[in-house]
N, C-alpha and C positions, 0 to 999 in steps of 0.2 A: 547749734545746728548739728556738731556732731554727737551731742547728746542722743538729738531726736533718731537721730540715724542708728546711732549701735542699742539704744533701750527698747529691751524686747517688749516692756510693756506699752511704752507710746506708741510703739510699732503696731501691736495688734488694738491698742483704741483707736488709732489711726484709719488704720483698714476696717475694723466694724464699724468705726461714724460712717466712716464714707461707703458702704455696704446700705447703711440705714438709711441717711441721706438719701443714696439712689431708688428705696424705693417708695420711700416717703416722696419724692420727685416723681414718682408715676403720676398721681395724679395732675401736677404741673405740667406735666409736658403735655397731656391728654387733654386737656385745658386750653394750653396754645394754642396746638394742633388744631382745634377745633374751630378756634378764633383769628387765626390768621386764614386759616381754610376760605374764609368770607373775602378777602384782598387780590385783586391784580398777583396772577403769578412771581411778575418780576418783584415784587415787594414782599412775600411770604416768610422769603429767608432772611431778609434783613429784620422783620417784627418777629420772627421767631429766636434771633440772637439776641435782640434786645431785649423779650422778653426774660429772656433765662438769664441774663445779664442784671438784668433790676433783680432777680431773683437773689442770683450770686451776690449783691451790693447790698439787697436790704438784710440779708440773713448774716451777713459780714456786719454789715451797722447793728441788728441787733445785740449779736454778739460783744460786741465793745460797750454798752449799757445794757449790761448785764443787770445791776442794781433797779433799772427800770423792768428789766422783768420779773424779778423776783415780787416787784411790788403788785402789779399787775395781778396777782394771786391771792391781795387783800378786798376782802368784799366792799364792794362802793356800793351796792341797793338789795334790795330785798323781793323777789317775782315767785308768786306762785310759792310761798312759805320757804322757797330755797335763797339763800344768799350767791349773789351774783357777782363777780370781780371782773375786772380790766378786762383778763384774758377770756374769759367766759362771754363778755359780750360780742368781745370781736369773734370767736366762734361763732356764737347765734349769728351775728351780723353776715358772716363770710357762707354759711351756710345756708341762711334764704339767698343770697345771691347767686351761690351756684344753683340753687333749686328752681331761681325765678328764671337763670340766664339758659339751663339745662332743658329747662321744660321749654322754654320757648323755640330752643334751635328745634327740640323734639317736631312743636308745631311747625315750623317753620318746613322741614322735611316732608310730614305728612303731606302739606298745601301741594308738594310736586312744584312746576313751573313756574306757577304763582307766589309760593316760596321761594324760587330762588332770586324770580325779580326784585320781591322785597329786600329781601338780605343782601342784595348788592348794593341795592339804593342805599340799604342803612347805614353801609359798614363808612366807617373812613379811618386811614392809619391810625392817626391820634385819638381813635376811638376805641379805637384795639388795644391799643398799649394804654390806654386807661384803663383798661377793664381787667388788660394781664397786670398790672398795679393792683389793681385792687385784692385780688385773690391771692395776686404773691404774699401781700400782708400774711394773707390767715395761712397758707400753707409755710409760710419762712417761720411760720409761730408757733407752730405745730412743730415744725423742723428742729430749733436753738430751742424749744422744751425739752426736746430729746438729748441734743448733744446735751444740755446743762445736767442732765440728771446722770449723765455716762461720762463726761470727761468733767477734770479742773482745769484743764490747762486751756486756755485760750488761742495758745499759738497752734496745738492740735486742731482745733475746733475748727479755725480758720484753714487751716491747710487743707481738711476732710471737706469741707463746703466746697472750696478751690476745686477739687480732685474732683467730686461730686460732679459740679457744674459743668466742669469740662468733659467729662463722661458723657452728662446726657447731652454736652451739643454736638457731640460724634451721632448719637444715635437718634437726635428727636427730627431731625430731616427725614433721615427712613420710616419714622411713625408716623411722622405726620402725613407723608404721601403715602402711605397703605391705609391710614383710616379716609384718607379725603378719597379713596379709589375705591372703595369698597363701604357701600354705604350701610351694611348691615354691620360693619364692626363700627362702625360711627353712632349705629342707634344704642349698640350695647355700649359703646363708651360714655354716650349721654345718661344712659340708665344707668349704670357706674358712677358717674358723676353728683348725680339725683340721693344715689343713697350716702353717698359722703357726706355730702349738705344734710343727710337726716340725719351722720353720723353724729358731724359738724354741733347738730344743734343740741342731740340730747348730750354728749359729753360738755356742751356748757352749763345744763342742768344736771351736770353731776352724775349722767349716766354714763359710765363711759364703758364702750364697746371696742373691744380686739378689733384692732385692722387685717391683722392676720386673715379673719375668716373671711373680710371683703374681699382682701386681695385675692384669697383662694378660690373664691367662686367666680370672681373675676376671669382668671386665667381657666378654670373650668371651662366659662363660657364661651370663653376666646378659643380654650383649644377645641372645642364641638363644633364653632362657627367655622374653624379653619377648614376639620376634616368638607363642613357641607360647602365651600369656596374650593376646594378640592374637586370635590362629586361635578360641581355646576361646571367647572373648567374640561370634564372628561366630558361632558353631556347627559348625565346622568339626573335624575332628580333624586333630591336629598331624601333619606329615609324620613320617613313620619311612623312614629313608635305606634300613631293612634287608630292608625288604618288595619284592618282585620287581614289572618293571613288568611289568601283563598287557594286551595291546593288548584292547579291548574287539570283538569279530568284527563285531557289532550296528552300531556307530557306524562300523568302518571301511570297511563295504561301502556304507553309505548315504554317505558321503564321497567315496567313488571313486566312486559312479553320477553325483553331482554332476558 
């Protein structure tokens, strides 16, 4: 213990896992959010810590068979002339699901009313927390790929995941009630979600894509959507770039007599 504590280098893989961790957790918590968004108020927050809890447990248990994931990495089939392993399918797999489950809140939204009555009728707790299961799988795999490739040490790993989780359950109650309140950052977080699962699938066919660049357009689009959640709170309507400018003739003759 007092190793971890005075070695400056466990010190800083310490704080970049759990750096990484949190944002590798973005898409997790956006996830939740979205799926507890469907339950009774008073039950939100309890399947929202459960979920981040299976999260923090499965990515812990990965971590401790380790040798099972290393394996995971040898090709089991052959699809489309490329060789496919463990970890590859559970990618495809994790990523038509977000795509199938993504697309559907999408429709679900559009429908208006009639979406919402469905979606209440569907949801039930233990349907919720099945479905935050199943996606933790592919993001806690996605997760303990990273730390494996960045740290040796296990006890680091564990304590970064620990630090991680406890991070985002300070802040994923305030995410969740700003996307469930504002239903334009909700469409963009399902459209967010949509290209992950496209990410998802072609990095199991061996295409692999910088998250980097999603993340960044991500937060592009969030920060554009804010300023126009801005404009709509003064009573203003949001610029539209597409609309032609028309000098006003009124104002600009009174300007020039000036």
């Amino acid at each position: 213990m007092l190793e971890f504590l005075l070695s400056p280098d466990i010190l800083i893989a310490f704080f970049t896992l759990t750096a990484l961790e949190l944002v590798l957790g973005i898409d997790n918590i956006i996830f939740i959010s979205i799926l507890v968004d469907k339950l009774p108020k008073e039950k939100q927050e309890l399947a929202r810590r459960i979920g981040l809890f299976l999260a923090m447990f499965m990515r812990i248990g990965l971590l401790l068979v380790l040798s099972w994931i290393v394996g995971l990495t040898e090709p089991v089939m052959t699809l489309l002339d490329h060789a496919i392993s463990g970890r590859d399918l559970i990618l495809i797999g994790g990523g038509l699901f977000l795509i199938w489950k993504s697309t559907g809140e999408v429709h679900q939204l559009l429908e208006g009313e009639e979406g919402e009555a469905s979606r209440k009728v569907a949801s039930s707790f233990l349907g919720v927390i099945a479905q935050i299961m199943v996606i933790d799988l592919v993001f806690s795999l996605d997760s303990i790929i990273t730390a494996v490739g960045m740290v040796s040490e296990v006890g680091v790993m564990i304590a970064a995941v620990i630090a991680s989780v406890g991070l985002m359950m300070v802040f994923a109650s305030g995410i969740g009630r700003f996307v469930s309140d504002h239903p334009t950052i909700k469409m963009l977080a399902l459209s967010f979600l949509v290209v992950v699962g496209v990410v998802l699938i072609a990095d199991g066919f061996g295409h692999h894509v910088p998250k980097g660049y999603i993340y960044f357009a991500m937060a592009f689009s969030v920060c554009v959507e804010m300023l126009n959640i801005r404009l709509r709170k003064k009573g203003l309507k949001p610029v539209d770039l597409r609309e032609p400018y028309v000098r006003d003739p009124v104002t600009a003759d009174s300007a020039s007599v000036k």
